[in-house]
C-alpha positions as CSV (number, residue, x, y, z in Angstrom):
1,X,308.9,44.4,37.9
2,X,308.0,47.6,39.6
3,X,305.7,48.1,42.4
4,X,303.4,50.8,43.2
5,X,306.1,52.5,45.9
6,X,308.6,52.7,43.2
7,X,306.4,54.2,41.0
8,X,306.0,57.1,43.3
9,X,302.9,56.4,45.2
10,X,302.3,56.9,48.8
11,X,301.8,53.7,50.9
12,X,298.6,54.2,52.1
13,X,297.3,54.2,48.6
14,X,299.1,50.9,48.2
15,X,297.4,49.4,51.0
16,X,294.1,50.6,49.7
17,X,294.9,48.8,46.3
18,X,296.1,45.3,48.3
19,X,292.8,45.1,49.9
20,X,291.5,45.5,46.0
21,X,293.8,42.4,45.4
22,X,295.6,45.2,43.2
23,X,299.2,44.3,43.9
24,X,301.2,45.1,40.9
25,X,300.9,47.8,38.4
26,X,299.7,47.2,34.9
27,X,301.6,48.3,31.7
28,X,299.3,51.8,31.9
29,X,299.9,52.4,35.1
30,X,303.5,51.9,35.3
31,X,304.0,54.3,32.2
32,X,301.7,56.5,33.0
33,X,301.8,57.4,37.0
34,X,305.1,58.4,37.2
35,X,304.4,61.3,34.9
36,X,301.3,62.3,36.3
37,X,302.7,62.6,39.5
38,X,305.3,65.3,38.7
39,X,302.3,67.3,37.0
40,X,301.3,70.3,35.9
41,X,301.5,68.3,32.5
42,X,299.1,67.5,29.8
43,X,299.1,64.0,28.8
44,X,297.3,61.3,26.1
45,X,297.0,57.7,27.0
46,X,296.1,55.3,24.4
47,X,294.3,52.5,25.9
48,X,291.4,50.4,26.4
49,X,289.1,49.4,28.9
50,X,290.2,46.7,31.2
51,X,293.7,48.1,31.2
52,X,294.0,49.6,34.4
53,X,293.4,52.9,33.6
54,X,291.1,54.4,36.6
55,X,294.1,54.0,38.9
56,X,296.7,55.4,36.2
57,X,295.0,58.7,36.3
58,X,293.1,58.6,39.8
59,X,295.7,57.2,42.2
60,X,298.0,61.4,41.3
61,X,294.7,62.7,41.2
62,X,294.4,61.8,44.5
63,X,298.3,62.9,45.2
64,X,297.8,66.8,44.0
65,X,294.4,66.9,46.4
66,X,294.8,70.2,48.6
67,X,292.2,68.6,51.5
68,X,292.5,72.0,53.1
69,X,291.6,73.3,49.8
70,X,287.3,72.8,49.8
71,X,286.8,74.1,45.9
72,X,286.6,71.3,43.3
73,X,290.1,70.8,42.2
74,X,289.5,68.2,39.6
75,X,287.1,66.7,37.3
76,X,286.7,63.4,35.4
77,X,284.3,63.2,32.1
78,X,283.1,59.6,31.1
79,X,280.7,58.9,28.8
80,X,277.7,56.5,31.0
81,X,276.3,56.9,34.2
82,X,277.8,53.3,34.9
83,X,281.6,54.3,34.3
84,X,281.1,57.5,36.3
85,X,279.7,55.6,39.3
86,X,282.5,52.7,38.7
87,X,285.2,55.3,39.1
88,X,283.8,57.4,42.0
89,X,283.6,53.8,43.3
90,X,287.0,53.2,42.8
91,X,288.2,56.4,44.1
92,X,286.6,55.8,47.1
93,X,288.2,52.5,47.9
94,X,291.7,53.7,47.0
95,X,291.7,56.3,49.9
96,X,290.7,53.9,52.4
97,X,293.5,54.6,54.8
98,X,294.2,58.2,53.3
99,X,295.3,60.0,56.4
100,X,292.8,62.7,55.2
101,X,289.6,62.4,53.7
102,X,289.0,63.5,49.7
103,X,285.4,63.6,48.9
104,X,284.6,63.0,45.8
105,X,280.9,63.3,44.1
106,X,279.6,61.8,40.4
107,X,277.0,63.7,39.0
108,X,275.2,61.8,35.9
109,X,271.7,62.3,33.8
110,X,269.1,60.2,35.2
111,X,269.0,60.9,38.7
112,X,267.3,63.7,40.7
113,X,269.0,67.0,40.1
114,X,268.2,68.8,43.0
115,X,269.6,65.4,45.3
116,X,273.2,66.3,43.1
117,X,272.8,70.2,43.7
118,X,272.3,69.2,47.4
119,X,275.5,67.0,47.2
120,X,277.6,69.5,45.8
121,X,277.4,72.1,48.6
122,X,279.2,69.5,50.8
123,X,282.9,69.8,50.3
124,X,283.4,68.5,47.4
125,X,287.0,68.1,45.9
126,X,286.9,65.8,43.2
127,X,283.7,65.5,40.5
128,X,283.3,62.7,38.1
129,X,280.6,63.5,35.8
130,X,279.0,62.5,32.2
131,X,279.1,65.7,29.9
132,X,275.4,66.5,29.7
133,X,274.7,66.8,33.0
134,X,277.3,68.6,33.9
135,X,276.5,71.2,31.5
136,X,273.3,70.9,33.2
137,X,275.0,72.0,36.4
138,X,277.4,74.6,35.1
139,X,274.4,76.7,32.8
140,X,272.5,76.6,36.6
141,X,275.6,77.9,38.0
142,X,275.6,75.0,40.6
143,X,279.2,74.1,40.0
144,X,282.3,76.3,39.1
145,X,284.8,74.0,36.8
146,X,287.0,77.1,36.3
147,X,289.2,76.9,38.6
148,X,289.8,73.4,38.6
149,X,293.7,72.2,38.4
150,X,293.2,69.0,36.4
151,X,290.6,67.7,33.9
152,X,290.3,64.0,32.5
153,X,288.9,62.6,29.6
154,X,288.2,59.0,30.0
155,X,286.9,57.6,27.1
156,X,287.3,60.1,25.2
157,X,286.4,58.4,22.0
158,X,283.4,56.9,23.4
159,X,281.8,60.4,24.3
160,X,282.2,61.8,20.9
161,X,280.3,58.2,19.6
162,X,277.8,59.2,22.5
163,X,277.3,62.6,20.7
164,X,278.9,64.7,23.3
165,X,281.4,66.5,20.9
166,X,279.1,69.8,21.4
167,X,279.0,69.4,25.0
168,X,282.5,68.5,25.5
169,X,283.9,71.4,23.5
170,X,282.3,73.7,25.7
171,X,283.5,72.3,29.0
172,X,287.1,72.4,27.3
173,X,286.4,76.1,26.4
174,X,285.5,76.9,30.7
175,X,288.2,75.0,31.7
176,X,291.0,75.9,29.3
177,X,293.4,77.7,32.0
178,X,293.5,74.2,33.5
179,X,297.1,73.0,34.3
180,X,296.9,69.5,33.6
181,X,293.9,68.2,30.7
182,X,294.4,64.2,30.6
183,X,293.1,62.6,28.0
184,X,292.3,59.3,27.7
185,X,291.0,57.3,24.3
186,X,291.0,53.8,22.7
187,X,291.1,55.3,19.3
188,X,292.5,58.0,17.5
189,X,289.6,59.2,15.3
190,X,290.0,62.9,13.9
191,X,287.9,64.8,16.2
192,X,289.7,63.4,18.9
193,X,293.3,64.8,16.8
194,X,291.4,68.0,16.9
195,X,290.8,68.3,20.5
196,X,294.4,67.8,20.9
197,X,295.2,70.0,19.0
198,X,293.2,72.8,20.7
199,X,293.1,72.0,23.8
200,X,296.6,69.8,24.8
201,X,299.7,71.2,25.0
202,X,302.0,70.6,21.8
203,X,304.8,68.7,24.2
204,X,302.3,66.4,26.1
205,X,303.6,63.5,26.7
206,X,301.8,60.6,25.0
207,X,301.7,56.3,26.4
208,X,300.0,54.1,24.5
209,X,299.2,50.5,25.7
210,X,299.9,47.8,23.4
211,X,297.1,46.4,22.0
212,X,298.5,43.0,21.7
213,X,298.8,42.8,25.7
214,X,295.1,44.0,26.3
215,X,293.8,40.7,25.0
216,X,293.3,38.2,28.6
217,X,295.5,34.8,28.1
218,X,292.6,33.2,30.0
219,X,289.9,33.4,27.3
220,X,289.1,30.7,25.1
221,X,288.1,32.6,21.2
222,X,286.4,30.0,19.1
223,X,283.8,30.4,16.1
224,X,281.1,28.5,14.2
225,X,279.9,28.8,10.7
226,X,276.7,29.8,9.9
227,X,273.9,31.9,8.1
228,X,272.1,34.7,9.4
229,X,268.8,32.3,8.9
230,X,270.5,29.7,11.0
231,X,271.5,32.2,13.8
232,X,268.1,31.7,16.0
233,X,268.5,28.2,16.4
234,X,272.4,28.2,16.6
235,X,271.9,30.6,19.4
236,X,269.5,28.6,21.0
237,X,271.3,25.6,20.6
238,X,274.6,26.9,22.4
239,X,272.6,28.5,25.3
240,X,271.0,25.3,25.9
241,X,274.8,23.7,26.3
242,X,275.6,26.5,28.2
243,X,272.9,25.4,30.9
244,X,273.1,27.7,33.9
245,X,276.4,29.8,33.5
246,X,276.0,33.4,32.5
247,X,276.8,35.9,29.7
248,X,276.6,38.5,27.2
249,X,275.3,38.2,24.2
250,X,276.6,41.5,21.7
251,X,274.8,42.8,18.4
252,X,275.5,46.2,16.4
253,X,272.4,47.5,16.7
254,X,269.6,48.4,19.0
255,X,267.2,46.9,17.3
256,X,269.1,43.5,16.9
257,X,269.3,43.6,20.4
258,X,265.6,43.9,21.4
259,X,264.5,41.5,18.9
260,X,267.2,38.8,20.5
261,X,266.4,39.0,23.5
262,X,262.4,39.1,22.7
263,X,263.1,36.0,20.5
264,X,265.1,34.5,23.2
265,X,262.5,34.9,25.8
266,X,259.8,33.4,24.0
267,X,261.7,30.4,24.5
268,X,262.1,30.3,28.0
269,X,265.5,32.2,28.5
270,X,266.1,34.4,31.3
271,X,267.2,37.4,29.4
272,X,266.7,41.2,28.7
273,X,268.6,43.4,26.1
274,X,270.3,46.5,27.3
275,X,270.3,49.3,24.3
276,X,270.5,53.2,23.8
277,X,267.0,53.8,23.6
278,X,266.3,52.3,27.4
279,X,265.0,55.0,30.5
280,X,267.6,55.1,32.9
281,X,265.4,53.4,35.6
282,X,265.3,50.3,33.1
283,X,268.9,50.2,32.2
284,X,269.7,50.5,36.6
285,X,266.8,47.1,36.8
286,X,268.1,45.3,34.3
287,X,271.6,46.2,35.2
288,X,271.0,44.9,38.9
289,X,268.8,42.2,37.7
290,X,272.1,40.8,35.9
291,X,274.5,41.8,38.6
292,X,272.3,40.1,41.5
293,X,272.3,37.1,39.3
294,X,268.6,36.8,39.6
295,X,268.9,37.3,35.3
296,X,270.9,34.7,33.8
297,X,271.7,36.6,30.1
298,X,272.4,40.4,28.8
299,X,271.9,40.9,25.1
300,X,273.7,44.3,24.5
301,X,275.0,47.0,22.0
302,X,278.7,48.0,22.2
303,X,278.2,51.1,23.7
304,X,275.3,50.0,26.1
305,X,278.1,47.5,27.9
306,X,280.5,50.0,28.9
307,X,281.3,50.6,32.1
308,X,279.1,47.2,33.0
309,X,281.6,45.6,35.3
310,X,280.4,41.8,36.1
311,X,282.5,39.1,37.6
312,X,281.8,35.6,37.0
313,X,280.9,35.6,33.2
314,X,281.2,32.3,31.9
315,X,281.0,33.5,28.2
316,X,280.6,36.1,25.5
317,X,278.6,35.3,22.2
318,X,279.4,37.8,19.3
319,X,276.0,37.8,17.3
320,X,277.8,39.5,15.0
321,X,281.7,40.5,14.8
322,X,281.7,44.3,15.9
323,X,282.7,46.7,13.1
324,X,285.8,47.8,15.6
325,X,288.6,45.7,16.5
326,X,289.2,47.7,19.6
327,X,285.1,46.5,20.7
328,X,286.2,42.8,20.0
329,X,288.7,43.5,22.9
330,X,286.0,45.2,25.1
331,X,283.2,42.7,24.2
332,X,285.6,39.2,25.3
333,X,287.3,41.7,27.9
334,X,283.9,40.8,29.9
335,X,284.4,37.1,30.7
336,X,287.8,35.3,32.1
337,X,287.7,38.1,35.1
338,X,289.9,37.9,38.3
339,X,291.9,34.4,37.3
340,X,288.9,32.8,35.7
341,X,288.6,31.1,32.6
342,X,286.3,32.3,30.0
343,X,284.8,31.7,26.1
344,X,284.1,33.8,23.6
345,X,282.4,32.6,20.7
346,X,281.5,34.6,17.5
347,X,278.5,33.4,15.4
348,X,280.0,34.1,11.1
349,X,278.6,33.8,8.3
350,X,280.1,33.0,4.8
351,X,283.0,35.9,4.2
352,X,283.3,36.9,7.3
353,X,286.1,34.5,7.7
354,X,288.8,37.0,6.6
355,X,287.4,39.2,9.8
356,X,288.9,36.3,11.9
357,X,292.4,36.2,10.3
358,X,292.1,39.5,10.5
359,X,291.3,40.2,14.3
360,X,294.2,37.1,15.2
361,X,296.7,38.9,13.3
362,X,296.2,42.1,15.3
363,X,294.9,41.0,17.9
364,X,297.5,38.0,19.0
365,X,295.2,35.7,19.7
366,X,294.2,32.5,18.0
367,X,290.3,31.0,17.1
368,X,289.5,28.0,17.2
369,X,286.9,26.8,15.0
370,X,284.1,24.9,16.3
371,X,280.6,23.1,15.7
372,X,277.1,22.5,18.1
C-alpha cells in the first residue's frame, strides 16, 4: 500500500492531510498524483464524488505554486457554490504547515461582487470558481485567466447538466495556451467527448476509478414495495421509526421535492426541500439549518445535493430510484461517513424491480428487501 511520500508529495502536505485524519491515499489519488506532479500534462479522471478527488488534483496544484509568482496561476471550475467553497476549504487546510503561504480565493454567483473584485486584488494565486461568475469577472476585466498554467474541471459532467456548456466553452477558448487542462467527470456523455477532443491533448493520460470500489462497505441498501399512492404514508411511517436521526430524502424533480417536504411538514416533520429554483440566501439557511442540526430532514434533487458535505447521516430515502446509476452512488455516498454505519432505503413500485438487479449487478452491492 503506498503512502502519500511515496507518491511524490512533500511532507508538510502530508501532515496537513494527518490532521484531516487523511492517512492513506485513495485509488484516485494514488493513480492520479504521481502524474500530475511531473506536469505540464493534460489529463481525464473518471470518477465520482466521494472518491478523493479534491486532493488528487489539489495536493500538485499546490506543488507547481510559484509563491514568489503573485499572478493567478491556476484555476478550478465546479458547478455549485457549495463544491467551490468545499474545495477552497480543503485547499486551505492542506497547506497548513506549507512553509510558504498560497492564497487561494473562490469566486461564486450569489454573493456580493464587488466584496470578490475586492478579494481579487490581494495576491491571489489559485481561483476556484463556478463558470457564470467567473465570466462575470473576466467580461469586467477583474481577473486575467490567460495566463494561468493549469485549469481543472471538476465535475465536468455536472456543469454541462447545470447549463454551463456555453459558458464553459468560452473559458476554454481564453485559456487554451494553458499547459496542463485537467478534467474531471463521472460520466462520459458526448459533449464532454467533444471538449476533449478540442481542448485536451490527444496523448493525455486518462485514470478511471472503478465504479465497483466507489460504493461504501458500511451502508446498509434495502427496499420496500409500494405504489406511488402509498408513498405518503410509507414515508411517514419510516420517518416515524427513524425517530430523531437525520437524513436525506432524494426525488427527480423540483417539484417532487417541494411538495414532500410541504407534505411532510404538515405533519410535524422538521424538514425543508432544497431544489434549483431556491435564492441563494435560502439554499445558504437551509443548508446551515441542516448542517447545525437545528433541521432534522433535507428533501433534495440530485443536482441540488452536490457538494452538501454532512457527517453524521443516519440514512438516505430514494423517493424514487434516480434515472443515473452513477447518482445512486452520490445519493447513498451521503450517509455511512468517517467509519459510520449507514441505510439507504429506496421506496419501488411494481417494475421497478429489474432497476434493483440492475443497480446490484453494476454496482456490487446487494439489497435487501424489507417491510414497515
Amino acid at each position: 500500500m503506498s503512502t502519500f511520500l511515496d507518491l511524490g508529495v512533500q511532507k508538510e502536505y502530508v501532515q496537513g492531510l494527518k490532521e484531516l485524519g487523511i492517512k492513506s491515499p485513495t485509488e484516485i489519488q494514488a493513480k492520479t498524483i504521481p502524474t500530475l506532479l511531473k506536469s505540464p500534462t493534460d489529463f481525464i479522471g473518471l470518477a465520482q464524488t466521494g472518491t478523493g478527488k479534491t486532493a488528487a488534483f489539489g495536493l500538485p496544484i499546490l506543488h507547481h505554486i510559484d509563491v514568489d509568482n503573485t499572478e493567478i496561476q491556476a484555476l478550478i471550475l465546479a458547478p455549485t457554490r457549495e463544491l467551490v467553497q468545499q474545495i477552497k476549504k480543503q485547499l486551505f487546510k492542506f497547506t497548513k504547515y506549507a512553509p510558504e503561504k498560497i492564497f487561494v480565493e473562490g469566486v461564486y454567483g450569489g454573493e456580493k461582487i464587488d466584496k470578490q473584485i475586492k478579494a481579487l486584488k490581494r495576491t491571489t494565486h489559485i481561483v476556484v470558481a463556478t463558470p457564470g461568475r467567473l465570466i462575470d469577472l473576466i467580461e469586467r476585466g477583474e481577473i486575467d485567466v490567460k495566463k494561468i498554467s493549469t485549469l481543472v474541471l471538476d465535475e465536468a459532467d455536472e456543469m454541462l447538466n447545470m447549463g454551463f456548456k456555453q459558458d464553459l466553452n468560452r473559458i476554454l477558448k481564453f485559456t487554451s495556451n494553458t499547459s496542463n487542462t485537467w478534467l474531471f467527470s463521472a460520466t462520459m456523455p458526448n459533449e464532454i467527448k467533444r471538449i476533449i477532443k478540442t481542448y485536451i491533448q490527444s496523448n493525455a493520460p486518462q485514470v478511471q476509478v472503478d465504479r465497483n470500489h466507489v460504493v461504501n462497505t458500511n451502508i446498509t441498501h434495502q427496499y420496500i414495495k409500494t405504489t406511488i399512492k402509498d408513498k405518503p404514508e410509507l414515508l411517514i411511517q419510516i420517518l416515524e421509526k427513524r425517530g430523531n436521526e437525520r437524513g436525506i430524502i432524494f426525488c427527480r424533480t423540483k417539484l417532487g421535492a417541494q411538495n414532500i417536504a410541504n407534505f411532510l411538514k404538515e405533519d410535524g416533520f422538521s424538514v425543508e426541500a432544497l431544489e434549483g429554483d431556491m435564492q441563494q440566501k435560502e439554499r445558504d439557511k437551509v443548508m446551515r439549518a441542516f448542517k447545525n442540526e437545528s433541521l432534522q430532514i433535507l428533501v433534495s434533487t440530485d443536482v441540488s445535493a452536490r457538494g452538501i458535505d454532512v457527517n453524521n447521516l443516519a440514512f438516505i430515502i430514494h423517493h424514487q430510484l434516480p434515472e443515473q446509476l452513477e447518482y445512486y452512488t452520490h445519493r447513498s455516498g451521503r450517509t455511512a461517513r468517517a467509519g459510520k454505519r449507514g441505510f439507504s432505503l429506496a421506496l419501488i413500485i411494481p417494475g421497478e424491480e429489474k432497476r434493483i438487479y440492475e443497480i446490484q449487478k453494476q454496482l456490487n452491492i446487494k439489497f435487501m428487501e424489507v417491510s414497515i
